[in-house]
C-alpha positions in Angstrom: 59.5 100.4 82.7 60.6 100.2 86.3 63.9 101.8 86.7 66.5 99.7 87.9 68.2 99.7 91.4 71.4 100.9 91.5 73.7 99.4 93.8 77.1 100.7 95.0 79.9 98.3 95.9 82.3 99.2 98.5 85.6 97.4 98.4 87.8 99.7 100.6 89.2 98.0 103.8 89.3 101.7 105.3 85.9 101.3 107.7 86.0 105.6 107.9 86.3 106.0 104.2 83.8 103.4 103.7 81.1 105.4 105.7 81.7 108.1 104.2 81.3 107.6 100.9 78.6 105.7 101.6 77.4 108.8 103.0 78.3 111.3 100.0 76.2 109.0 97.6 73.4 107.7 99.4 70.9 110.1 97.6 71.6 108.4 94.2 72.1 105.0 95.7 69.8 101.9 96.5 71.9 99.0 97.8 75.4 99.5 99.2 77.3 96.9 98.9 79.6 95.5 101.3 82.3 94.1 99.1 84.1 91.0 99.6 87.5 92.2 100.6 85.4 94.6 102.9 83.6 92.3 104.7 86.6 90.0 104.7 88.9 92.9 106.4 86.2 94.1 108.9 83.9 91.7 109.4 79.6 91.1 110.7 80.6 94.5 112.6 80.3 96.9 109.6 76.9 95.0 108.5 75.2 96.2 111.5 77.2 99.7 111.8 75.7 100.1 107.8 72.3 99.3 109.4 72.3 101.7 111.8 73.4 104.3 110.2 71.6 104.0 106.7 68.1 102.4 107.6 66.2 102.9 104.7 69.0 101.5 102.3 69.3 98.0 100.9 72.1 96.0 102.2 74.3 93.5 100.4 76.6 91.9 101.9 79.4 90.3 99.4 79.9 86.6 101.0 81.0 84.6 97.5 80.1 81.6 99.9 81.5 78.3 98.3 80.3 76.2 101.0 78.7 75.5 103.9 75.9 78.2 102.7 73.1 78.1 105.5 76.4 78.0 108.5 77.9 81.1 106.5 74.7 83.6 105.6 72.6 82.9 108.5 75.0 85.2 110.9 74.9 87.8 108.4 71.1 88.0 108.0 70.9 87.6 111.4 72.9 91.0 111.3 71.1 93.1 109.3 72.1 92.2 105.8 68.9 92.5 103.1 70.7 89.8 100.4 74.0 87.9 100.6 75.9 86.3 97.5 76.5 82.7 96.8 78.5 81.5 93.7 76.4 80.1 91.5 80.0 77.3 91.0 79.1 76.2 94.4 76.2 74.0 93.6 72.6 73.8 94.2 73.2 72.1 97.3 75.1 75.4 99.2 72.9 77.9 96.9 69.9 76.1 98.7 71.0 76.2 102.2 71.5 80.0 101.6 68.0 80.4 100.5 67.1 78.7 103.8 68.8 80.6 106.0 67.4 83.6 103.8 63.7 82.9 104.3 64.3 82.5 107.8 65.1 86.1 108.4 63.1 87.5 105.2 65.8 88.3 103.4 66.5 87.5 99.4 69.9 85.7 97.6 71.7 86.3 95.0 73.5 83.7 93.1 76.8 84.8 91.5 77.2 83.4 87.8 81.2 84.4 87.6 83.1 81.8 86.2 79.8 79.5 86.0 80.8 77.7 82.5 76.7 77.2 81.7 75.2 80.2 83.0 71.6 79.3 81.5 71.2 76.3 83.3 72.6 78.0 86.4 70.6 81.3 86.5 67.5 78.4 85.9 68.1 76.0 88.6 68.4 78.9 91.1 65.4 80.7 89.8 64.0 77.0 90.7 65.4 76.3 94.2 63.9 79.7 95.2 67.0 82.7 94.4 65.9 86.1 93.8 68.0 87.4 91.8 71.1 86.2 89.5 74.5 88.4 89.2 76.0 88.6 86.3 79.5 89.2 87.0 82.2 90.1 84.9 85.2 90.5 87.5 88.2 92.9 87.9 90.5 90.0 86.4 88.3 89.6 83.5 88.0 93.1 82.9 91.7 94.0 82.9 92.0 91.4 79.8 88.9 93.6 78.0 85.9 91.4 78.7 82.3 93.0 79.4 79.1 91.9 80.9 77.1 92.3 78.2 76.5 89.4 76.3 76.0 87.4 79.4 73.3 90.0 80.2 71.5 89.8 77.4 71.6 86.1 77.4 70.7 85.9 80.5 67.8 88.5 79.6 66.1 86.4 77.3 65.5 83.5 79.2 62.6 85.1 80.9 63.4 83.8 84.5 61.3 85.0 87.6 64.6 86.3 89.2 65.9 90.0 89.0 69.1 90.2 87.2 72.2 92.5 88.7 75.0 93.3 86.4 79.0 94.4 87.4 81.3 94.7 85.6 83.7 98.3 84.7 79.4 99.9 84.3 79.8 103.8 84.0 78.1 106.6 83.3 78.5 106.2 79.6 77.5 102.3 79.6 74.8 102.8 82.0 72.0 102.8 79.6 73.0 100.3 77.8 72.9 98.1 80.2 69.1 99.3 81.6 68.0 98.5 77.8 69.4 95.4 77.7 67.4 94.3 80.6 69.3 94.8 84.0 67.3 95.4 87.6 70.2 96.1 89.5 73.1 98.3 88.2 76.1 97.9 90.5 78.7 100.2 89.9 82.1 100.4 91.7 85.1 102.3 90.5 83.3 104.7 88.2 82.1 106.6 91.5 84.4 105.4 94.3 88.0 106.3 91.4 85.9 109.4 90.8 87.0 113.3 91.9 83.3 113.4 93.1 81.8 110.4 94.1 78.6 112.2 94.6 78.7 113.9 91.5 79.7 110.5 89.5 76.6 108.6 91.8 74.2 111.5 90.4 75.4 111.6 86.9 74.7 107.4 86.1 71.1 108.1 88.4 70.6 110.5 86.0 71.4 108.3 82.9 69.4 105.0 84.0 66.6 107.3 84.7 66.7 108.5 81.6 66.9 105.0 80.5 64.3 104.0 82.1 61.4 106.7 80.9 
């Protein structure tokens, strides 16, 4: 099987630190991940500064947009960014005019399912309108009071969609392939390297385990 991509969110607000972790892990890492209080604190300027500086990476950029989805995305595609997020709550109608402002710079969504109550019919209708991938997100909230993004994942898994599916939620090294076998193309992983003594040696250590995974 393919192995999946493995995606690295970056929440800091710290635009130095950000950099340079980005910088320590980058040989383990496929997407960064410009999270949404990052992009919130610092703005379209750190999309194109992660361009410059790491050309060859994937670039998501963390809107959550809840409205007004072509007006929102089209600056940041505009800017660099490879995919943005919509929430899949929303509705068709802004996860559609994200897609359009999408293929107008040839660049891919991603349609948030957190705290969509019928994730199904969500992940399908977006698969329909034209989304490239569907996040299954178990949040920091959600997390805290012991949920996991399993079950959705394998649900979501099943259904057989033409989409790629991303999966967050508290993933580490030890849960890592787990969540490759249970059908995930995109492994994002936050804390379990950015908390870690040694990002680069945390990055390394879940590479290693989803390649394993993925043999």
């Amino acid at each position: 099987m393919a192995r999946p991509l493995i995606q690295l969110a970056l929440d800091t607000l710290d635009i130095p630190q950000t950099l340079k972790l980005a910088s320590l892990t980058a040989p383990y890492v496929d997407i960064f991940e410009i999270g949404t209080p990052s992009i919130k604190h610092n703005g379209i300027a750190l999309v194109k500064e992660f361009k410059k500086r790491f050309p060859n990476k994937l670039l998501l950029v963390d809107l959550k947009t809840m409205d007004a989805g072509e007006y929102e995305a089209a600056p940041f595609f505009a800017a660099g960014a490879d995919i943005t997020t919509v929430l899949g709550v929303a509705g068709l109608a802004t996860i559609k005019g994200v897609i359009n402002a999408a293929n107008k710079h040839n660049a891919e969504v991603q349609v948030d399912l957190i705290n969509v109550p019928d994730k199904a019919t969500c992940a399908r209708e977006s698969a329909r309108a034209g989304a490239q991938i569907v996040g299954i997100h178990t949040g920091l909230d959600a997390q805290a009071a012991g949920q996991t993004p399993f079950a959705d994942l394998q649900a979501i898994a099943k259904l057989g969609l033409p989409v790629r599916i991303s999966v967050a939620g508290g993933i580490k090294a030890s849960t890592a392939q787990q969540v490759v076998k249970t059908g995930a193309n995109i492994i994002v992983v936050g804390a379990a390297i950015y908390g870690a003594a040694s990002p680069a040696d945390a990055a390394r250590e879940i590479y290693e385990q989803v390649v394993a995974a993925s043999a």
